[in-house]
Each structure stands twice: as C-alpha cells, then as structure tokens.
C-alpha positions, 0 to 999 in steps of 0.5 A: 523500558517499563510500558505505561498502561495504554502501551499494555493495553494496546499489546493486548488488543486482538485484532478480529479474524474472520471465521474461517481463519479462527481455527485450523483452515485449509486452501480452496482454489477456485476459477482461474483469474485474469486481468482486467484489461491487456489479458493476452500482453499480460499472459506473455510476460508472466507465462508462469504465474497468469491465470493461478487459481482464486484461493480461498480460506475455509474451515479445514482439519487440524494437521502436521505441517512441515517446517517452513521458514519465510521471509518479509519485506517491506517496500515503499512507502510507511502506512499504519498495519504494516506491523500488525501484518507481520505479527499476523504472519508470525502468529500464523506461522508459528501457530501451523508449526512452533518450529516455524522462523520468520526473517524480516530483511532490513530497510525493504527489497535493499535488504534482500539483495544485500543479505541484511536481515534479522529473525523476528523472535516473539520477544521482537513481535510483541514489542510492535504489536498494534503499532503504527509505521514500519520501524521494526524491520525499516522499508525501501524504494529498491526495485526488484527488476534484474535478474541478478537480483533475483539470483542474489536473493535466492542466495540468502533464501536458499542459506536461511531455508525460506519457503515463502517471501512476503513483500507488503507494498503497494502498485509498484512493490506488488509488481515487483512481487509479481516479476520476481514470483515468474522468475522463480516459477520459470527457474522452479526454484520452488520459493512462494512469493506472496504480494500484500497491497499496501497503500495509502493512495486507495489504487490496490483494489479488486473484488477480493481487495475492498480496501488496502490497510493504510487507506483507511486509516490515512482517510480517517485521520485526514478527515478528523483534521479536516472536520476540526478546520470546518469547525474552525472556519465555521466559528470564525467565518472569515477564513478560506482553509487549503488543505493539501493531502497526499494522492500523487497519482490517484486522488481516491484519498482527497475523493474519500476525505470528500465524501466523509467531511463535505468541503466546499471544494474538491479537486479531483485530479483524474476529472481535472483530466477528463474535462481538459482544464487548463490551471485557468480554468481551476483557479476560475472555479475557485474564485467563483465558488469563493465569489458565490459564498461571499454573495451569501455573505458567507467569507470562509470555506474549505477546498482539499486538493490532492497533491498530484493534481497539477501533474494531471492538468494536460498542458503541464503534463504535456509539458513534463513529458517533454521535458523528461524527453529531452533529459532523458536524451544523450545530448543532456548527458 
C-alpha cells in the first residue's frame, strides 16, 4: 500500500526521551516501596514480590548485554500510545543487543494462555509507529488468575526463551501483572514480569506515575469536542447539551474535561457518593441551575455526566448489590 505524506511524516516523528534515557543507562534501586494503605493484608498475599526497591534510570556505561527475548500483551480496553509503547520497547530491546526478539501474544493474556503469537520484526514495528489503537497485536479481558494459566504460559515463555513479560493495562490488568509476577517470583522461574498503566479512567496514579498514556489524550479529545458544543450552544443560545463521557468507576475523566472546558454543570460521581444524593436530588440541581440561567435569560448550557454516575447514587448502588446477591445464589441457578 503506498503511504501518503502525512503517514510519512507521522512515521517519522520521535517521540521525546528524557535524558537519562538517550544514551547508554543503567538501574538504581532505591528506598524499598509500600502500599498506600492495608500494607501488612497486602505483604501476605504477595510475600515475594512487596516491598521491591524503587527503580530509577540514570546515565550509565555503554555494555555487552546478553540476548534476552520478551514478550507483550495487551489486556483491556483500546487507549492511543499502546503501539508507541511497544515500538519503544522494540527499539530499546534491540538497541542493548540487535540479537534481541520481541513476541506480541495476539488478542491480550488469551493469547498467552492459548500459545498464540507473533514475533514483531522491525518491518511490523514501523508499520504502526505514532499510531493510535491496539490493532497490531489485538487485546482481551482474559484474567490471569489460575495457576493453571500461569503454568500454560511459562510454557510458550519458556519455548520461545522470553525473559521478560510486559502486560500494558490498566487496574485490572496490572493486577493481574502483579499475581502472576508472585507466582514466578515464588516457583523462581526467573521470568520479569513488568506492568505498564494504561487507562483512560486516570486511576493508575502515584508519585512516579502523574498520568497514564490514554488519560491524556482521551481528555484532550473530550474537551476539543466539548468546546466546539459550548461554541455551538453559545451561538445558538437555546439548546441545553448532555454530554456523556466514559468514566465507569472513576470520574477523573469528566473531573478533567471540567476543569479544561468550564461547563455549566459537572457530575462527579464519587461526590455524588459522599453527600448521599438520591437520583432526586440530582435531577433537583439540575433543574435548578437550568431555572437560575433561564432567570438570566440565558436558555442554553452544557452539563458533562461521567457514565458511571447512576452506579454511584447509594440507593442504586445499594440495590445492584442486592441484586447481584440474589443472582449469584444457587437458587438463581
């Protein structure tokens, strides 16, 4: 297929390194880390692997590395960078020993389990450089949580030499990064496994992790659509816009959006929580703010309502849990 010159161009963009990873680097490990919060629940379910040392990248020595294959998943939902992460890692990889193989497993963890696979080679790498969505390998919503399926994986690791495993996903996925890193760690098989956060729900966050690639930009396109209706109902001045974005159980995407784009109305389903607000009381503060602006003689707005809200209102999330009891019972069965 011939490339049109925007497709050129966009191949040919390198995205910014920091510093410390423009050259030959080397790892310094740091103060041993913790949870946030439930540190001695967590320690006893991940003996192994809690409390490893904070790792940081600095300047180093250029070295012989030995060859080491890895492998890459991608779990969960689509977000844009997940190709630029693993051409960053192909181009990494190759760059500390040309011997180096990269092997994507195809359609997420499922792959993993079920052996399917394909060695990414750089004439597949730059095919996908600087493209948005998962296509070049596929993802899943398989969950890593037997150890069955850890033992079916090590097989195809262990057949195809991998030393490394890098599942790109977000709180669910890394999760299952961090059961099946224990599992390892506890069998010493002596297989990495590294998590990468990927999400567009902002909830991957930390001191070391300001933001997850697919947050930001999701937000940014949200907010130039959002923008573009304000300019619209601005010029029109007689329509009210709802607009809907994702954010199931966290609303730090509609909270963003907010912030860039200043609508009349912001749901945020987490205060919603806190205050007790009945689905009453949330149609109420609508009604009156659109009553406050038709007082001004102002009949138009724009109110954004992160998707998950009505799972946050604590009678209907009261009544989902009851529910989910009864349908999880052997008497629904």
């Amino acid at each position: 297929m011939e490339k049109s010159a925007l497709q050129i161009a966009r191949a040919a963009y390198q995205p910014k390194l920091p510093k410390a990873l423009q050259g030959a680097v080397k790892v310094k490990e740091g103060a041993p880390t913790q949870s946030v919060d439930n540190q001695e629940e967590i320690k006893k379910l991940f003996p192994n692997t809690y409390g490893m040392p904070l790792v940081e990248f600095v300047p180093g020595e250029v070295a012989a590395n030995a060859k080491m294959n890895v492998g890459v998943i991608l779990s969960g939902g689509q977000a844009p960078g997940g190709h630029n992460v693993i051409t960053g890692l192909f181009d990494q990889i190759k760059r500390l020993n040309p011997e180096n193989r990269l092997f994507g497993f195809i359609l997420g963890p499922g792959g993993f389990v079920d052996h399917q696979y394909m060695e990414l080679t750089a004439d597949i790498i730059d095919e996908y450089r600087n493209t948005g969505g998962f296509d070049m390998i596929g993802s899943g919503r398989t969950k890593l949580e037997k150890e069955e399926q850890f033992e079916k994986g090590l097989e195809i690791l262990r057949e195809l030499d991998i030393k490394a495993l890098v599942i790109i996903g977000g709180d669910d996925s890394n999760t299952n990064a961090c059961v099946l890193a224990e599992y390892y760690a506890a069998k010493q098989y002596g297989v990495q496994v590294i998590g990468c956060p990927k999400t567009i729900d902002g909830d991957l966050k930390n001191d070391q992790i300001e933001t997850s690639f697919g947050f930001d930009t999701a937000c940014k396109t949200y907010s130039e659509l959002i923008g573009n209706i304000e300019r619209d109902g601005n010029s029109a001045r007689k329509y009210w816009h709802f607009i809907k974005v994702m954010g199931r159980s966290a609303s730090h995407i509609a909270l963003e959006c907010a912030l860039q784009t200043q609508p009349n109305i912001c749901l945020v389903s987490e205060e919603i929580e806190q205050k007790g607000m009945s689905l009453d009381d949330i149609v109420d503060y609508i009604a009156n703010a659109v009553a406050a602006r038709a007082a001004d003689g102002n009949n138009f707005g724009t109110v954004i309502i992160p998707e998950g809200v009505i799972e946050f209102i604590p009678a209907i999330k009261k009544l989902i849990a009851q529910l989910n009891d009864v349908l999880a019972s052997p008497e629904a069965k």
